[in-house]
C-alpha positions as CSV (number, residue, x, y, z in Angstrom):
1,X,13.9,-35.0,1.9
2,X,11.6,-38.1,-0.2
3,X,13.8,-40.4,-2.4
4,X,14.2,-39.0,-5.8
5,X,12.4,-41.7,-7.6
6,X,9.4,-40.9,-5.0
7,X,6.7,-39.2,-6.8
8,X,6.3,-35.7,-6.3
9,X,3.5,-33.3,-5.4
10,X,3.2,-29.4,-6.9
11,X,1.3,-27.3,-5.1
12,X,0.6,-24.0,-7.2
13,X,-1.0,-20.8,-5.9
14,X,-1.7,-17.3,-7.6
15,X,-3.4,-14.6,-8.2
16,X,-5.5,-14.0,-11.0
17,X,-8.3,-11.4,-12.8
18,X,-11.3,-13.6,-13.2
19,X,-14.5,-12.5,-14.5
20,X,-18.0,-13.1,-12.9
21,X,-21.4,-12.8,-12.9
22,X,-24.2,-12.4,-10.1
23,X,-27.9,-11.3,-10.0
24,X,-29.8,-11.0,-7.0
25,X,-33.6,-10.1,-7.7
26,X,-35.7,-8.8,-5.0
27,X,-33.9,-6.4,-3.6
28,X,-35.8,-3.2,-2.0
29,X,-34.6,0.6,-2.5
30,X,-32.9,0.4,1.0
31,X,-30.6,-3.2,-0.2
32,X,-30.4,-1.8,-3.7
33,X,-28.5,1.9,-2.2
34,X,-26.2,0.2,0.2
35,X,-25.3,-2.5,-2.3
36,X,-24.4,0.6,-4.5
37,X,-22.6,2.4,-2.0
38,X,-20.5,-0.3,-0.4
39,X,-17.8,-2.3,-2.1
40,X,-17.2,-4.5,0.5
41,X,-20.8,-5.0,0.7
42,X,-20.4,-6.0,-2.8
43,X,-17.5,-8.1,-2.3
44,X,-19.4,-10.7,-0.1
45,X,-22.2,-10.9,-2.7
46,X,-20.0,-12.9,-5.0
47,X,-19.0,-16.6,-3.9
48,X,-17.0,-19.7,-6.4
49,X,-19.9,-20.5,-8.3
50,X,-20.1,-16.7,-9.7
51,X,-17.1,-17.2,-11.1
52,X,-16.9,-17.7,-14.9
53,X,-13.2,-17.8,-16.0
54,X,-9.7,-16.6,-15.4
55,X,-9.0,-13.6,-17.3
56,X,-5.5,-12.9,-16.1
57,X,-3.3,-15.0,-14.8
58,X,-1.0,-12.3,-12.5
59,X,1.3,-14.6,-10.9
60,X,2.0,-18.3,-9.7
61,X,4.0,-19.9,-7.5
62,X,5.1,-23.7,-7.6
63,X,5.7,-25.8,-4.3
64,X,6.9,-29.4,-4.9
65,X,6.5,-31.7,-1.8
């Protein structure tokens, strides 16, 4: 266990609604109807720098170190 007058780290972690936003152009019918049909198709389109902003912050949990 660190000294008390040691400074301390906090590690949070969540989960959280964010919105985002992504277009892909050039896409042919065959891309375009799977994209459609498949959410975890969908899922892997998105990566961090579609993300805009948190929305909802659903929980959060705090680890000091």
């Amino acid at each position: 266990m660190p000294p008390e007058n040691q400074p301390k780290t906090a590690i949070l972690t969540g989960t959280a609604i964010v919105t985002f936003r992504k277009r892909i152009e050039g896409l042919n019918e065959q891309e375009a109807a799977e994209l459609l049909a498949d959410q975890e198709s969908q899922g892997f389109q998105i990566d961090e720098d579609d993300l805009i902003d948190i929305q909802e912050i659903h929980e959060i949990a705090v680890v000091l170190e």
